[in-house]
N, CA, C and O of each residue as an XYZ file, in Angstrom:
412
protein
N      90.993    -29.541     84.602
C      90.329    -30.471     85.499
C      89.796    -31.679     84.734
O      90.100    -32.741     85.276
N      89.078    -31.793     83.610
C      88.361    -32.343     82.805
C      89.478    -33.640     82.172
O      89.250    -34.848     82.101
N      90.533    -32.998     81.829
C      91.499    -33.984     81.608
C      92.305    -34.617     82.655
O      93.034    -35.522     82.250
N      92.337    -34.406     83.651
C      93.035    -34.668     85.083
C      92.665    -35.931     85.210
O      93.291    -36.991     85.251
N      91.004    -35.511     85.294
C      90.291    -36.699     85.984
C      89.869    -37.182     85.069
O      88.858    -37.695     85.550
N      89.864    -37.511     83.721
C      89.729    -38.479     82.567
C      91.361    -39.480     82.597
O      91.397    -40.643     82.196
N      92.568    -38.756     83.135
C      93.777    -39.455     82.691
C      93.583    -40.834     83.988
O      93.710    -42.056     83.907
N      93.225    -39.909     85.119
C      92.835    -40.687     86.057
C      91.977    -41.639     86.303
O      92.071    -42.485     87.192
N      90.924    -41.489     85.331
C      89.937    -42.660     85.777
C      90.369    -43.537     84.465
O      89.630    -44.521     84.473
N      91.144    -43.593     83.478
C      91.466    -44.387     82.690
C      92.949    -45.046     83.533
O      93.662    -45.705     82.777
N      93.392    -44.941     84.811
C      94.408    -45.452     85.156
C      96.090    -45.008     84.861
O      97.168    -45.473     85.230
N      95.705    -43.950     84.066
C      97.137    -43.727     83.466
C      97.980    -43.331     84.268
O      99.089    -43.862     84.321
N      97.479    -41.884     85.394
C      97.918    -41.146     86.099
C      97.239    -41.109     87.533
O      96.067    -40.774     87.705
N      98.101    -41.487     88.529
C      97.925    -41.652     89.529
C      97.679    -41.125     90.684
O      96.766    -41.544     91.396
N      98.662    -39.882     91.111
C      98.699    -39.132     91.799
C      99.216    -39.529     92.880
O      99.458    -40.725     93.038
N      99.474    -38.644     93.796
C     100.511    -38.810     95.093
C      99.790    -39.986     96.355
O      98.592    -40.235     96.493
N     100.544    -40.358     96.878
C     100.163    -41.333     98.262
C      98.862    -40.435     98.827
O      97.687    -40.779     98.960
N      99.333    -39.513     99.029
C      98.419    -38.349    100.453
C      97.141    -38.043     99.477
O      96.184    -37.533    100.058
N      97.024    -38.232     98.372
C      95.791    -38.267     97.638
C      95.756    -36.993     96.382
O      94.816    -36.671     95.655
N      96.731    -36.605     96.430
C      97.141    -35.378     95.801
C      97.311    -35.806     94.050
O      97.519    -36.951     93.650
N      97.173    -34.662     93.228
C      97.678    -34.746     91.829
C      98.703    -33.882     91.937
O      99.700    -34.575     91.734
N      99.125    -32.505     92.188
C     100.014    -31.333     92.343
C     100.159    -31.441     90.319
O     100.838    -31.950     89.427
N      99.215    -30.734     90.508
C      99.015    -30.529     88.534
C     100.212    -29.622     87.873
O     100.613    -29.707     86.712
N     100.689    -28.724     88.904
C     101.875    -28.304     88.638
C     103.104    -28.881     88.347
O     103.645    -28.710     87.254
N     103.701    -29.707     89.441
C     104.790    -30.436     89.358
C     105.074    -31.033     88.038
O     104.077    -31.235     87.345
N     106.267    -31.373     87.521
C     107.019    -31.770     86.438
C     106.725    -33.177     86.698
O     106.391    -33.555     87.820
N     106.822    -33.852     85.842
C     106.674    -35.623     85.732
C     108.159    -36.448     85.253
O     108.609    -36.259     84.123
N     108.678    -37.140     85.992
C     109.910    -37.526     86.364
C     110.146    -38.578     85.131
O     109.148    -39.173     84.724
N     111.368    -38.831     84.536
C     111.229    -40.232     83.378
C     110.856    -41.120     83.872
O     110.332    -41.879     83.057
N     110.830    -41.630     85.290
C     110.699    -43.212     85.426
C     108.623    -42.868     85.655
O     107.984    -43.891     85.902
N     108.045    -41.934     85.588
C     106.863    -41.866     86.224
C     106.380    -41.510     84.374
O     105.229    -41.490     83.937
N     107.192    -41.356     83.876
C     106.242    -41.470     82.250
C     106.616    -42.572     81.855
O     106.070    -42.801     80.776
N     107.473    -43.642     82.264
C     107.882    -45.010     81.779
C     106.508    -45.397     82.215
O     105.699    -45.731     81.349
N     106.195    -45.386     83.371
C     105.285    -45.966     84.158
C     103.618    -45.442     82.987
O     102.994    -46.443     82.632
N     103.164    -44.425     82.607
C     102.297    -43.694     81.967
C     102.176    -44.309     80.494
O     101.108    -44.589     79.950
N     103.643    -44.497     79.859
C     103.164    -45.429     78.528
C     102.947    -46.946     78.757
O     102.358    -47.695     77.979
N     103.367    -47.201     79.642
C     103.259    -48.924     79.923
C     101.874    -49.046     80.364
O     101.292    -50.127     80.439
N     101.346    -47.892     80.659
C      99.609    -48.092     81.593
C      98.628    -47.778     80.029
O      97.510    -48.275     79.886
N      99.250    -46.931     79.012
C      98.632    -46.432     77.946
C      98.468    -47.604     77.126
O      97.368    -47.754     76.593
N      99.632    -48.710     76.875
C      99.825    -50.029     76.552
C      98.707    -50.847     76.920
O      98.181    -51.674     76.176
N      98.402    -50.615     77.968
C      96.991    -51.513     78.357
C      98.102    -52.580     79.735
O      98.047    -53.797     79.907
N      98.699    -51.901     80.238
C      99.653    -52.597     80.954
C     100.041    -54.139     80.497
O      99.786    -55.108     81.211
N     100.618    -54.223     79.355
C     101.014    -55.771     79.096
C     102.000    -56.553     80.093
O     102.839    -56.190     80.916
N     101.365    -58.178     79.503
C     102.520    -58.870     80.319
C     103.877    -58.732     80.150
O     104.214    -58.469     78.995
N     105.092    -58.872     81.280
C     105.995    -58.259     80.958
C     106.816    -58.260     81.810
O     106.574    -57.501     82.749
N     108.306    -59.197     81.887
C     109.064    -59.734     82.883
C     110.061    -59.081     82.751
O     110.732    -59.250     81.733
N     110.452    -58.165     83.707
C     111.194    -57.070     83.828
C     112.920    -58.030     83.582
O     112.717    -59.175     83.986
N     113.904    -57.939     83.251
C     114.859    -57.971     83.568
C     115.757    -58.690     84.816
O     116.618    -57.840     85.044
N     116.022    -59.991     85.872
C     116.936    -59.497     86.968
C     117.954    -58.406     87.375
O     118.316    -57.940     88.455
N     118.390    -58.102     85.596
C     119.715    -57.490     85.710
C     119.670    -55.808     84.731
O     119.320    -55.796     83.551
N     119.990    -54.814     85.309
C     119.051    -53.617     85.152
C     119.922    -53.650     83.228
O     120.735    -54.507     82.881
N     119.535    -52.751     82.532
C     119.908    -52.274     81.529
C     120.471    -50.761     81.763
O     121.253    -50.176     81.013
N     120.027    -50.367     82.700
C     120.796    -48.962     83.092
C     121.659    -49.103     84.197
O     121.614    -50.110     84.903
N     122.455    -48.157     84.408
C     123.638    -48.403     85.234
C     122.717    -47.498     86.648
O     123.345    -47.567     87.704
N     121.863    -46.999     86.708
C     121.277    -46.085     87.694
C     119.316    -46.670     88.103
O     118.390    -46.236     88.789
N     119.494    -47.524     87.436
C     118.246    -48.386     87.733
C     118.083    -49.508     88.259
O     117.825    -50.376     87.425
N     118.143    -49.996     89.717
C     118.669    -50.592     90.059
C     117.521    -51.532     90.625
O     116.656    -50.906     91.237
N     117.298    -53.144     90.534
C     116.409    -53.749     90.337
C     115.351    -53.260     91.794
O     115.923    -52.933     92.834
N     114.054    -53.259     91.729
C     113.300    -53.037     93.096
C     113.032    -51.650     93.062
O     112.201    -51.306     93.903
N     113.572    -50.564     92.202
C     113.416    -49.589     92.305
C     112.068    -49.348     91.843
O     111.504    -50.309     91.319
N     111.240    -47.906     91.962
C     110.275    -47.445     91.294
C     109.825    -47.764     89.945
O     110.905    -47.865     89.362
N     109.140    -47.933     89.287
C     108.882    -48.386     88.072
C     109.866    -48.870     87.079
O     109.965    -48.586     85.885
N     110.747    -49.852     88.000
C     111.829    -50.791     87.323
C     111.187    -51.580     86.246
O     111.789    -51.536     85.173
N     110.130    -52.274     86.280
C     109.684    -53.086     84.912
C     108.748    -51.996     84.250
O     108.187    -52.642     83.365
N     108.389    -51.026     84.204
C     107.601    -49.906     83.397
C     109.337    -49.543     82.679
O     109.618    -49.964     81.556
N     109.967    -49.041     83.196
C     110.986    -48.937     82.244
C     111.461    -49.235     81.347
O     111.675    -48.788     80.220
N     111.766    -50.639     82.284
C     112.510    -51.474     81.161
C     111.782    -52.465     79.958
O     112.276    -53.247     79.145
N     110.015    -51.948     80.313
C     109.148    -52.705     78.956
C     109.536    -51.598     77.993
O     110.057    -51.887     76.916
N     109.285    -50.250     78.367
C     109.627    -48.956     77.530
C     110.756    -49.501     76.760
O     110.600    -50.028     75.659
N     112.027    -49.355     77.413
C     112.954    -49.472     76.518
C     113.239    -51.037     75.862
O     114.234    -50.874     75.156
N     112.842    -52.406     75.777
C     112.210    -53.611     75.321
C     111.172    -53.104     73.968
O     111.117    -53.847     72.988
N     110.610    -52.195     73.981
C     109.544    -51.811     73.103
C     110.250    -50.908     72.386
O     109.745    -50.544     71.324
N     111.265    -50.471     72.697
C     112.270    -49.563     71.649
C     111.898    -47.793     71.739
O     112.274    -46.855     71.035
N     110.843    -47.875     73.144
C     110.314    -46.412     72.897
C     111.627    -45.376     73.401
O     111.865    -44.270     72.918
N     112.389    -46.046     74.487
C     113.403    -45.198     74.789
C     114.700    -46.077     74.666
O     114.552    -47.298     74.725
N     116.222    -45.447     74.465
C     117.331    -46.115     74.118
C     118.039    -45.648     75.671
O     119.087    -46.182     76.032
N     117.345    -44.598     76.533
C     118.376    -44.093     77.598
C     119.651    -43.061     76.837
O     119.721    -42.508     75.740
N     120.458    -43.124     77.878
C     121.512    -42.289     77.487
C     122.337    -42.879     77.358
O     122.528    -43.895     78.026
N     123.517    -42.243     75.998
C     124.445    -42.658     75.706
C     126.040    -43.051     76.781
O     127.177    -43.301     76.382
N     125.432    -42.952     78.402
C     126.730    -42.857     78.797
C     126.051    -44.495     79.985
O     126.639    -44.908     80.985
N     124.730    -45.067     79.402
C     124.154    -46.228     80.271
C     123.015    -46.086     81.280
O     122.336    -46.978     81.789
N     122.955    -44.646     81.470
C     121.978    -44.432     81.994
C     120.528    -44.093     81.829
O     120.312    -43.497     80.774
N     119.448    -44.310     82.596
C     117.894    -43.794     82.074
C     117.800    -42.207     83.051
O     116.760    -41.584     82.842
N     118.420    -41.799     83.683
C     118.124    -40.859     84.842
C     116.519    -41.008     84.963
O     115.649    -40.677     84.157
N     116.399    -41.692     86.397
C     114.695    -41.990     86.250
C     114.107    -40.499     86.872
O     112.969    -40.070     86.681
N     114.912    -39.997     87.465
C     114.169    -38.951     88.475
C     114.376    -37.842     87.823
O     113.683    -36.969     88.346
N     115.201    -37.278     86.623
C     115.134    -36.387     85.874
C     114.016    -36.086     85.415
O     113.402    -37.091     85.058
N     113.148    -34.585     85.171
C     112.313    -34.610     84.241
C     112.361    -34.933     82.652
O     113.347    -34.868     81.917
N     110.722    -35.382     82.244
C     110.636    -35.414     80.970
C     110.881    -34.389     80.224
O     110.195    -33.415     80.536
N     111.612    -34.220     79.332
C     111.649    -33.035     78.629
C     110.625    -33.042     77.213
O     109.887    -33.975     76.896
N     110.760    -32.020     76.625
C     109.410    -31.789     75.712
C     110.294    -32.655     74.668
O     109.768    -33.756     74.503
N     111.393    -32.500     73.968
C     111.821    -33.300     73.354
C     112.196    -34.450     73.109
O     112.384    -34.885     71.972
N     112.388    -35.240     74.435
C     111.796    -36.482     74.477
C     111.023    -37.390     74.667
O     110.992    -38.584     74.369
N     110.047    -36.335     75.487
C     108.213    -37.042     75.361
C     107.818    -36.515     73.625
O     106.618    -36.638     73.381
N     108.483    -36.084     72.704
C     108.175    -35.783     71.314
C     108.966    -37.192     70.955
O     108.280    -37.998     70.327
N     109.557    -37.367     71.093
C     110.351    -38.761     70.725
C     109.997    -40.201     71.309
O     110.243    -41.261     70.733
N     109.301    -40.042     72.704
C     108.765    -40.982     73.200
C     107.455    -41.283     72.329
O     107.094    -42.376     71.892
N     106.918    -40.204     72.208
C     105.413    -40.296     71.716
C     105.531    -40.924     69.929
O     104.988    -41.839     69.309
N     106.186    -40.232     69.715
C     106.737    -40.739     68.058
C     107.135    -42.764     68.520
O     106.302    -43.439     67.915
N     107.549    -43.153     68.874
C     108.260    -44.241     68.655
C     107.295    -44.999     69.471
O     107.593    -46.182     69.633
N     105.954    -44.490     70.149
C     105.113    -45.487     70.574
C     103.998    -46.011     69.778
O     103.285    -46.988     70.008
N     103.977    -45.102     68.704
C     103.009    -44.928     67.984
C     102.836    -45.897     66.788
O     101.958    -46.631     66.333
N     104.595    -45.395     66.397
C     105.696    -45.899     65.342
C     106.297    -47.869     65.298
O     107.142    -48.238     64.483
């Protein structure tokens, strides 16, 4: 609880429309793009017209949280063009995210 509502009142983590956190649920890539760009101190930051992923398609959900992420070198995406935004984070690449934000 203590950390819930510390991630929350620092802005990082948001929680659902209906007012919900669901502390359970998995956290999607494009919703931790969104989490380091807020950790950043949300910098200025002009997203792209033209996506860098083949599955990110401009207007979408945290289209410029993404694409500052990968601008900042924290993520490269996948080798076949894609970011899969709605995939979960996996532990090994929030270990790699976290390394290269730091870095």
């Amino acid at each position: 609880y203590k950390e819930i509502t510390w991630a929350r009142s620092e802005g990082l983590l948001n929680g659902w429309s209906d007012g919900t956190f669901r502390p359970l649920n998995d956290i999607d890539r494009n919703a931790t793009a969104a989490l380091f760009y807020r950790m950043a101190g949300s910098p200025s930051y002009t997203a792209p017209r033209t996506s860098a992923f083949k599955d990110v398609r401009p207007g979408a959900a945290f289209y410029k949280e993404i694409h500052w992420m990968s601008s900042q070198g924290i993520t490269t995406g996948w080798s076949n063009g894609t970011f899969r935004p709605l995939e979960q984070t996996h532990r090994d690449a929030m270990a790699a995210f976290l390394y290269r934000f730091e870095n």
